[in-house]
C-alpha positions in Angstrom: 125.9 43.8 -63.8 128.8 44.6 -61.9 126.5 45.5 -58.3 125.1 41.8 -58.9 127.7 40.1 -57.6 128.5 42.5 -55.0 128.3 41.0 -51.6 126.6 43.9 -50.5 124.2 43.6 -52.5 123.0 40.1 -51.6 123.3 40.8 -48.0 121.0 43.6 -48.5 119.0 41.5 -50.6 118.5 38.6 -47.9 116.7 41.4 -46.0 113.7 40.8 -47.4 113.9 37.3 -45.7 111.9 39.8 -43.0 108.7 39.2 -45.1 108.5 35.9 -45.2 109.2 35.7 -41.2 106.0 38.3 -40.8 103.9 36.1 -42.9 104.5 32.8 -41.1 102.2 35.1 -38.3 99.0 35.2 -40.8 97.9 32.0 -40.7 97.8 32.3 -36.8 95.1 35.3 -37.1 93.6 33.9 -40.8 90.5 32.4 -38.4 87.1 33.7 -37.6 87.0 32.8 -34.2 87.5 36.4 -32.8 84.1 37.3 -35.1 84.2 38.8 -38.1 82.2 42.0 -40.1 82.0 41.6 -44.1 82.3 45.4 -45.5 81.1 44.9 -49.1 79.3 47.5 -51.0 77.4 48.2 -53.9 80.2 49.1 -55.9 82.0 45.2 -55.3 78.4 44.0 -56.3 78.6 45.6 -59.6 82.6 44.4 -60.2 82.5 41.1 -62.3 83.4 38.5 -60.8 86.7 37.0 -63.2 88.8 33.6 -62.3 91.1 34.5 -65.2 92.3 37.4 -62.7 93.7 34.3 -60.2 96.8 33.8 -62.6 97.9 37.7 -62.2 96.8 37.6 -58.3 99.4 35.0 -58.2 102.2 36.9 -59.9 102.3 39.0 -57.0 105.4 36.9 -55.5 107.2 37.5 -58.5 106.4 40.9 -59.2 107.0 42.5 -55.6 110.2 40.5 -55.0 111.3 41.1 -58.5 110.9 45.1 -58.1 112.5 45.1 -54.5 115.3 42.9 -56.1 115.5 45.5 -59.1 115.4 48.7 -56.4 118.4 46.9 -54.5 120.5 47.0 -57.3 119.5 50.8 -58.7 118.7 52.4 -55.4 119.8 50.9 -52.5 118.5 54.0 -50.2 114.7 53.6 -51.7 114.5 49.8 -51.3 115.6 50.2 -47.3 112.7 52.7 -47.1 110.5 50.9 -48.6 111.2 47.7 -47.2 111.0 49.3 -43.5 107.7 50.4 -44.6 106.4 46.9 -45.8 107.3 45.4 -42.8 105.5 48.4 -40.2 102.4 48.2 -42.5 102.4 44.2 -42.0 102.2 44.9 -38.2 99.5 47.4 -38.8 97.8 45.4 -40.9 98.1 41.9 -38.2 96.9 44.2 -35.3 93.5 45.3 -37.5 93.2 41.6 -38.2 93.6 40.7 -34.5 90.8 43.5 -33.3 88.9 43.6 -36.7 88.4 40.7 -38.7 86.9 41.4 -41.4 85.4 38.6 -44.2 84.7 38.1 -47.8 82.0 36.1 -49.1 82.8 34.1 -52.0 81.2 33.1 -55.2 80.8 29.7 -56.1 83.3 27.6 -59.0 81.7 26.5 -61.7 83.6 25.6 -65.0 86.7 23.6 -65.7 89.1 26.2 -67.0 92.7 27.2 -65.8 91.9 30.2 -64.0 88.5 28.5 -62.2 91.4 25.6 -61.2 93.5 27.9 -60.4 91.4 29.9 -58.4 89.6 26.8 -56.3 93.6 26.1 -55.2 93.9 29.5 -53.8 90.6 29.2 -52.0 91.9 25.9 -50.6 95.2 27.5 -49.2 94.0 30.9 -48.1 90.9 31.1 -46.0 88.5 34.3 -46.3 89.6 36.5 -43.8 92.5 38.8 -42.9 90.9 40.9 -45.6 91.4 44.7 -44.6 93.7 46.1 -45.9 94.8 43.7 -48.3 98.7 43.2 -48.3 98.6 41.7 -52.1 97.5 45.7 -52.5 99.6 47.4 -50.1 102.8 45.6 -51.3 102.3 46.2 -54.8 101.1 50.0 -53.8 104.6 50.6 -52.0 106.7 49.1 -54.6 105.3 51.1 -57.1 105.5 54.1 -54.9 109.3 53.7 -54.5 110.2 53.2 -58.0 108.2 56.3 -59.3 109.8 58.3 -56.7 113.9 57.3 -57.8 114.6 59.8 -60.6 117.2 57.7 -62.4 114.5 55.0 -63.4 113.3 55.0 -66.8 109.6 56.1 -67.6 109.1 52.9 -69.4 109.8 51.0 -66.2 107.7 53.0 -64.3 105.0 52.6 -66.7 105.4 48.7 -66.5 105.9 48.5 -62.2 102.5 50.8 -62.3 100.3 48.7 -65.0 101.4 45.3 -63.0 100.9 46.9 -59.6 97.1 48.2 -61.0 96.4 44.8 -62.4 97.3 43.3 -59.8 95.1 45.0 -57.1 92.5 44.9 -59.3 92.6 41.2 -59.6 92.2 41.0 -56.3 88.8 43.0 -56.8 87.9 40.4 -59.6 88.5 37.5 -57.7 86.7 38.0 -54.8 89.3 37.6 -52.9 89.1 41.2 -51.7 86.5 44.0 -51.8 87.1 47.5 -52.6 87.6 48.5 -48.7 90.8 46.5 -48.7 92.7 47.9 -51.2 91.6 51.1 -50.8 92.5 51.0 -47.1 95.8 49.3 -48.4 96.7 52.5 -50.6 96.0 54.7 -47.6 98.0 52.8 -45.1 100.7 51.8 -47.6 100.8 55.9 -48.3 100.8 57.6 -45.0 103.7 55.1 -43.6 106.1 55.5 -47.0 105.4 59.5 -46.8 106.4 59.3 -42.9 109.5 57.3 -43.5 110.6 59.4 -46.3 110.1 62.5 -44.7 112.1 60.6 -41.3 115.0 60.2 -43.7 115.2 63.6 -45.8 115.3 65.3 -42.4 118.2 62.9 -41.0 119.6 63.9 -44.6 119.6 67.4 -44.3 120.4 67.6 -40.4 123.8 65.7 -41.5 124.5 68.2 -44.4 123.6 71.1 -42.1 126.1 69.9 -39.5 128.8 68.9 -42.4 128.0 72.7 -43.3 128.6 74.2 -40.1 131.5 72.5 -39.7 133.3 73.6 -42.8 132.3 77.4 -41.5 
């Protein structure tokens, strides 16, 4: 508890302020003025269609800041790398938007439930496009990437960041908020740009210890 209220730690926590700065830019390119392409398939035809899935869609703000916030505190390292790789993937993802555009039709609501309610709100806010990749799956891909690659974190915890990070992406299969294109081009992207900056950072690593190394001889 100790790291908590470490100064460091919250300044290296207000670094994630860096999201919320690159998201204030997806409105501007949320539009289908440039044109758009939809890239459904059969396989999203088959998926059921589920507004239930809109309450664990939205637990993505919790979940991602709440692992990032947990990474800070039990590997400060990790949660720099995977932060920087959030924020490149964003600007990856903003210039596909900008040349791409890409849309997803939506079903109809009908019903009265939570989820259905729930669900027509999110419509309301966040207009069909800026669809591949998603970033609801690329940001719950990368966070679960960095915590199953820190050692010193419990399976248990592993097992929980992984089953919220997969129901999570699925959701946003079953809400039609996404089709299958997006989050699998979100796991590709998210992957090839956390391997690069890991692999940048163990060879900075092992440069320094080869130096230190060579010194000492």
């Amino acid at each position: 508890m100790q790291i908590l209220k470490s100064k460091s730690y919250w300044l290296s926590l207000s670094l994630m302020l860096s999201l919320a700065v690159m998201g204030m830019f997806y409105d501007i390119l949320n539009s289908p003025e440039r044109g758009f392409v939809v890239l459904s398939s059969p396989i999203d035809r088959m998926i059921p269609f589920m507004p239930a899935m809109s309450i664990p869609y939205l637990g993505w703000y919790p979940f991602v800041f709440g692992v990032l916030a947990y990474l800070c505190a039990k590997d400060r390292l990790m949660y720099y790398r995977v932060l920087l790789s959030m924020n490149i993937c964003v600007w990856i993802c903003y210039l596909i938007y900008f040349n791409f555009q890409t849309m997803v039709p939506r079903p109809e609501l009908t019903g009265t439930g939570l989820g259905t309610s729930i669900l027509g709100w999110l419509y309301s806010q966040d207009r069909p496009y800026n669809c591949f990749p998603s970033i609801h799956a690329l940001h719950s891909y990368l966070v679960m990437r960095a915590v199953l690659s820190v050692p010193s974190i419990r399976k248990s915890i592993k097992r929980w960041v992984a089953g919220g990070a997969a129901l999570i992406i699925v959701s946003t299969l079953l809400i039609k908020q996404h089709v299958i294109y997006d989050a699998l081009g979100a796991v590709i992207l998210g992957e090839c740009v956390f391997t690069i900056i890991t692999g940048l950072a163990l060879h900075r690593r092992r440069r320094k210890e080869s130096k230190w190394t060579q010194g000492i001889n």
